[in-house]
N, CA and C atoms as an extended XYZ file, in Angstrom:
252
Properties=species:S:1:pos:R:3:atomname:S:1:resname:S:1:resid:I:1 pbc="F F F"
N       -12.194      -30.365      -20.027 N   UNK     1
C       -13.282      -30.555      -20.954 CA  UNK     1
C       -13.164      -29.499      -22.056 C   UNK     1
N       -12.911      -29.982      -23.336 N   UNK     2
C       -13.079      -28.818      -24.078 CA  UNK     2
C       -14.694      -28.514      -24.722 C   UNK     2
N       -14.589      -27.858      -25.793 N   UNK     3
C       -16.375      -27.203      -26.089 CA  UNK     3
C       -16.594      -27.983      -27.170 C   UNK     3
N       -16.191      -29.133      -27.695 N   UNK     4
C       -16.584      -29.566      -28.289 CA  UNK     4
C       -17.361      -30.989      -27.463 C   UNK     4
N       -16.543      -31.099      -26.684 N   UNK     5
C       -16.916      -32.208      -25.617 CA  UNK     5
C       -18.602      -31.870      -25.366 C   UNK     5
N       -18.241      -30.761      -24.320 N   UNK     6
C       -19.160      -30.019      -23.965 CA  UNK     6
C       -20.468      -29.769      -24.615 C   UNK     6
N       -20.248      -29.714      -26.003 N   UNK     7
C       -21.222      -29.190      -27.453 CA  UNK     7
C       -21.918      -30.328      -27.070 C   UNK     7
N       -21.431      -32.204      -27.245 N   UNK     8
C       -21.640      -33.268      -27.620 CA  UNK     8
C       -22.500      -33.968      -26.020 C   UNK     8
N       -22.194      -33.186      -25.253 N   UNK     9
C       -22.846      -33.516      -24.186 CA  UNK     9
C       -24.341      -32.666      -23.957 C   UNK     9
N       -24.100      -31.577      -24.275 N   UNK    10
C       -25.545      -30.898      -24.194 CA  UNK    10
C       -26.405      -31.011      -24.956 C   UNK    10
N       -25.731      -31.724      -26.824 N   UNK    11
C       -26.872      -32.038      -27.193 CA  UNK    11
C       -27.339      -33.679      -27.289 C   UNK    11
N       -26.518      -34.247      -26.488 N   UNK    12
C       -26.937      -35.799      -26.028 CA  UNK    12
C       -27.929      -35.760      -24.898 C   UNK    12
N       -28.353      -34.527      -24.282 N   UNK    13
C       -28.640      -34.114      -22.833 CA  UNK    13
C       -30.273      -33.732      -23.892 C   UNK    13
N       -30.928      -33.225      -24.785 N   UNK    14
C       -31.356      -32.516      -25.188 CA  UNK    14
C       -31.875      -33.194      -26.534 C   UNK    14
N       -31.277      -34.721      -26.777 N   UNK    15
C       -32.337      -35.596      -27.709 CA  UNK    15
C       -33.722      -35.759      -27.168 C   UNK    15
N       -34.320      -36.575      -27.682 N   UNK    16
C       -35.553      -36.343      -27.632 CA  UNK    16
C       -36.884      -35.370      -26.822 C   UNK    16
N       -37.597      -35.322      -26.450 N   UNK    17
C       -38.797      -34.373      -25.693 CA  UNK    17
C       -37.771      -33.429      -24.850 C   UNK    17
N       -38.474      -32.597      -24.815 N   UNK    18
C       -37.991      -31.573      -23.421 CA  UNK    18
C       -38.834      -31.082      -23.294 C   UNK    18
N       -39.930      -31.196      -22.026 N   UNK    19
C       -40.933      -30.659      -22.215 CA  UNK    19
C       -40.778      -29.490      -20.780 C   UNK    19
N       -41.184      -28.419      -21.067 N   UNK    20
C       -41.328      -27.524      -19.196 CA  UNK    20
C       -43.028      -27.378      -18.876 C   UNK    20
N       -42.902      -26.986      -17.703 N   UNK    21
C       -44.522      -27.250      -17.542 CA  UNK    21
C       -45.136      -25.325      -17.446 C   UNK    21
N       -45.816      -24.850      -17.619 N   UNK    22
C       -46.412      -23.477      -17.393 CA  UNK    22
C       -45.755      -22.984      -16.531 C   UNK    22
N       -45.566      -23.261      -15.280 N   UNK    23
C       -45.374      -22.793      -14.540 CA  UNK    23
C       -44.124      -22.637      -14.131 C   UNK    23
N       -43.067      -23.522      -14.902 N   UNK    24
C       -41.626      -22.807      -15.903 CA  UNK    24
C       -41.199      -21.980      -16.552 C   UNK    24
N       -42.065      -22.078      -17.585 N   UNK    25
C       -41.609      -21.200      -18.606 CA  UNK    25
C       -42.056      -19.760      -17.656 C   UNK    25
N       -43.016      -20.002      -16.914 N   UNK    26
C       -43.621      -18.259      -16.440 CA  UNK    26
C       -42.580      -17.808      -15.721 C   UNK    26
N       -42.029      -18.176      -14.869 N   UNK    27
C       -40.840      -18.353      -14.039 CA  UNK    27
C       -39.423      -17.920      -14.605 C   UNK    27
N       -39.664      -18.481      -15.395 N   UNK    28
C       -38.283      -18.753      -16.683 CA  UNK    28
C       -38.582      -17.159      -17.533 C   UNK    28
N       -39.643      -16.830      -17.613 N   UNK    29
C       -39.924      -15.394      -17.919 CA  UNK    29
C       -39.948      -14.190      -16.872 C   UNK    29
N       -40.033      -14.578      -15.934 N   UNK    30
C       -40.111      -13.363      -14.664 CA  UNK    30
C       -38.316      -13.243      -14.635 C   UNK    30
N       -37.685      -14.154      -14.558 N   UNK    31
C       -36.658      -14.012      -13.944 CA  UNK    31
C       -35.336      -13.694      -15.031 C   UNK    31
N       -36.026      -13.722      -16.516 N   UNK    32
C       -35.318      -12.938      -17.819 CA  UNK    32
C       -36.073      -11.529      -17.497 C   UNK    32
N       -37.066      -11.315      -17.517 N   UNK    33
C       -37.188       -9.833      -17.111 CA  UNK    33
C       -36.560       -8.922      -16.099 C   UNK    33
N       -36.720       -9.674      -14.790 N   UNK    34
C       -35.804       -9.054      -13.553 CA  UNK    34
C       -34.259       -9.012      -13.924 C   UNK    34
N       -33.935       -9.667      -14.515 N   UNK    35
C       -32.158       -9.700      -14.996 CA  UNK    35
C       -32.392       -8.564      -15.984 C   UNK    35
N       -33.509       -8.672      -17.299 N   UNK    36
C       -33.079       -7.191      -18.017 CA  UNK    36
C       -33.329       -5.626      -17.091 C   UNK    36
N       -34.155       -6.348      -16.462 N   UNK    37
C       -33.908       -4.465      -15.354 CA  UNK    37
C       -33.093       -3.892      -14.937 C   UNK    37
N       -32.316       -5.255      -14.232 N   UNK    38
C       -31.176       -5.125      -13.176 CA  UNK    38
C       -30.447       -4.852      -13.629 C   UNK    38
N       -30.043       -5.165      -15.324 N   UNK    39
C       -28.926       -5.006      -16.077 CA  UNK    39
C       -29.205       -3.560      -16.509 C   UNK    39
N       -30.250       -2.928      -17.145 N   UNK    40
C       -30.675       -1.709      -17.572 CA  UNK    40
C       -30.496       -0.794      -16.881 C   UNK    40
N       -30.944       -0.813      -15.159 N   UNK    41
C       -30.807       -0.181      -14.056 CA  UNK    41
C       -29.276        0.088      -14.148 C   UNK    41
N       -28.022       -1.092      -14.092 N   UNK    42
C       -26.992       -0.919      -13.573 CA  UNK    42
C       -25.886       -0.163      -14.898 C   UNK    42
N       -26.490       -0.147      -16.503 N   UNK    43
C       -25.860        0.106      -17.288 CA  UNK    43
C       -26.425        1.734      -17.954 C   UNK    43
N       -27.296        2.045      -17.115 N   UNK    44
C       -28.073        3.529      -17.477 CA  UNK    44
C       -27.149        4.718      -16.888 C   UNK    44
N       -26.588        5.187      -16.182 N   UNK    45
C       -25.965        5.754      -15.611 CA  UNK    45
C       -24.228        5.761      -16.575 C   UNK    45
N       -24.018        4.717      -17.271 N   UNK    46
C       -23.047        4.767      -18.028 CA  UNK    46
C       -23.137        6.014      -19.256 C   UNK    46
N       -24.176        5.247      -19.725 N   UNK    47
C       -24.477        6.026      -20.871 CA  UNK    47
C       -24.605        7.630      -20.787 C   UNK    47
N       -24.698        8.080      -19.467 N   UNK    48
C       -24.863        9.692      -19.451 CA  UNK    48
C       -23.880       10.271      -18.491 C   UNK    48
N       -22.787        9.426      -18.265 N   UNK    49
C       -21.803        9.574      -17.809 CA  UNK    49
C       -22.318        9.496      -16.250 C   UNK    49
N       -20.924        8.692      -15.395 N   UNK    50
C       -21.287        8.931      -13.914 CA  UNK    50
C       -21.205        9.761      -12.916 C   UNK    50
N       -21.985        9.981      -12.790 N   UNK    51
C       -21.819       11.856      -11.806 CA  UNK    51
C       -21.747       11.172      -10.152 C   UNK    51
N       -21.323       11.409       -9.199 N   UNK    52
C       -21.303       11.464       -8.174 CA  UNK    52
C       -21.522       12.660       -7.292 C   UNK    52
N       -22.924       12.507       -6.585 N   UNK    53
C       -23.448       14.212       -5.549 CA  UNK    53
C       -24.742       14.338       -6.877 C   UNK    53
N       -25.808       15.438       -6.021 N   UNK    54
C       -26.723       15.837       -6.587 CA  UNK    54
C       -26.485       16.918       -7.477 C   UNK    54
N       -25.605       17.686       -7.397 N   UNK    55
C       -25.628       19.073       -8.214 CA  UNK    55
C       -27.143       19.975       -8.712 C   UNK    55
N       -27.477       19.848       -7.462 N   UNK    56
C       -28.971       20.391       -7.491 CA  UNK    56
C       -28.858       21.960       -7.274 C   UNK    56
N       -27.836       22.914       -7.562 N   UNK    57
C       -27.726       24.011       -7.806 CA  UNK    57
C       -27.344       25.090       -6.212 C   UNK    57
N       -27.182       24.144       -5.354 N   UNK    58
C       -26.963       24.344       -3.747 CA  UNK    58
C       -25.236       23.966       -3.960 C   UNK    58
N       -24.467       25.612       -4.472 N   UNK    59
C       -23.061       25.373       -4.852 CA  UNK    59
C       -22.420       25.292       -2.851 C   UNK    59
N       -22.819       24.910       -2.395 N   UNK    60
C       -22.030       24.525       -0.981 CA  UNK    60
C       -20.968       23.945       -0.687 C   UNK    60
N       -20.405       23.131       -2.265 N   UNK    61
C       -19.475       22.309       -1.726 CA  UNK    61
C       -18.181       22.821       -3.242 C   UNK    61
N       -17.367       21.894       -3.603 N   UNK    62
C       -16.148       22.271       -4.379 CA  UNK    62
C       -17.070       21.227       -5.745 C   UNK    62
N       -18.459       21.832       -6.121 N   UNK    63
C       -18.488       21.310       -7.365 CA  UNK    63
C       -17.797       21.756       -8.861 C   UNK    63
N       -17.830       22.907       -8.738 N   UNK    64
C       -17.296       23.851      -10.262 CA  UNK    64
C       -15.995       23.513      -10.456 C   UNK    64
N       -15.016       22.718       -9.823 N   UNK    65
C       -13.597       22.437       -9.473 CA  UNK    65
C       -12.858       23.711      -10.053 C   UNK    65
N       -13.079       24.866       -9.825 N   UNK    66
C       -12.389       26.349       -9.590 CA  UNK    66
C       -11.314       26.502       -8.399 C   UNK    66
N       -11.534       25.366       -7.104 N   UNK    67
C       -11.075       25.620       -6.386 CA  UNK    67
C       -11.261       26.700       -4.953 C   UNK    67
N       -12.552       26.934       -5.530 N   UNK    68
C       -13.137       27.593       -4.175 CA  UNK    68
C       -13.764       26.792       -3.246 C   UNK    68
N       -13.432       27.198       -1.709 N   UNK    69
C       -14.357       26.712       -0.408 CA  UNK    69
C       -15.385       26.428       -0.392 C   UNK    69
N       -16.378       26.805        0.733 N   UNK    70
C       -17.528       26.688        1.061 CA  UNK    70
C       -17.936       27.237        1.183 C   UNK    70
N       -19.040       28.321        0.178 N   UNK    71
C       -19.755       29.286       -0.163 CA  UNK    71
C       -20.330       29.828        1.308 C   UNK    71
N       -20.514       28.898        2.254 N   UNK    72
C       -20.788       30.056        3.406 CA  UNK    72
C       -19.606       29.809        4.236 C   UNK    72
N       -18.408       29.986        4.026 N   UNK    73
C       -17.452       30.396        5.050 CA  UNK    73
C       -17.064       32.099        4.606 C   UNK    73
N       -17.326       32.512        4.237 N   UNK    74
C       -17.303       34.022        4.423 CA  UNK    74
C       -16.364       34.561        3.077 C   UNK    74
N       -15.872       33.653        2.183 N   UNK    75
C       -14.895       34.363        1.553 CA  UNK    75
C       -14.222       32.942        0.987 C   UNK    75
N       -13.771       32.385       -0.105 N   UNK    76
C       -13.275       31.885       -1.103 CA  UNK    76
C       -11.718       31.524       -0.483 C   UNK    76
N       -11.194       30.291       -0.895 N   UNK    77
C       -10.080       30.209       -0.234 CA  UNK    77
C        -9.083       29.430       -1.501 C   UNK    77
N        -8.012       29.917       -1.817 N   UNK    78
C        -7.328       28.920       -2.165 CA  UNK    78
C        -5.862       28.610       -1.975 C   UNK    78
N        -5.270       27.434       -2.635 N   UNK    79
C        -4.406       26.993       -2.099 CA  UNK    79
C        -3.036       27.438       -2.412 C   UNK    79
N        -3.053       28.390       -3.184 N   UNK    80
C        -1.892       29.297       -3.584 CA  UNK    80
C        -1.797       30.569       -2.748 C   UNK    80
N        -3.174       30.538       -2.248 N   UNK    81
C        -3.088       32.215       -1.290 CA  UNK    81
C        -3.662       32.249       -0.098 C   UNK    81
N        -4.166       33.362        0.627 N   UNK    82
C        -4.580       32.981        1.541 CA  UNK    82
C        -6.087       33.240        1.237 C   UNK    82
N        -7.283       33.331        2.349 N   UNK    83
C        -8.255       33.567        2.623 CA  UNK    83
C        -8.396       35.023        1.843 C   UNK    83
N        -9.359       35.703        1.222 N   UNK    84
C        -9.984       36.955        0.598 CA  UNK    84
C       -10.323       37.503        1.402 C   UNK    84
């Protein structure tokens, strides 16, 4: 089927009345809103880049990528040397 086909069918589909009843269109409006959320929800996190972990200031883990351990194992470790 190409889109012209296609064109000639949807608006043969779409002569005369088309009527929806209230309780369509309301429907037909809830469910364009829930799609712009879902879409907003899933495209917000782009925009401010995607972080993965809380970085809530609890340096416990290898966030600063310096290459240091785990702030409570006693001493900094890396992979060129040994333990401090």
């Amino acid at each position: 089927m190409t889109f012209t086909e296609l064109k000639e069918r949807t608006c043969s589909n779409l002569e005369g009345e088309v009527t929806l009843s209230r309780v369509n269109i309301v429907l037909l409006g809830a469910v364009l809103l829930l799609a712009g959320i879902c879409l907003g929800l899933l495209a917000a996190p782009v925009t401010h880049g995607i972080t993965i972990g809380s970085h809530n200031g609890c340096n416990n883990a290898n966030n600063n990528g310096n290459g240091s351990g785990n702030a409570n194992d006693g001493g900094s470790y890396h992979s060129d040397r040994a333990e401090d």
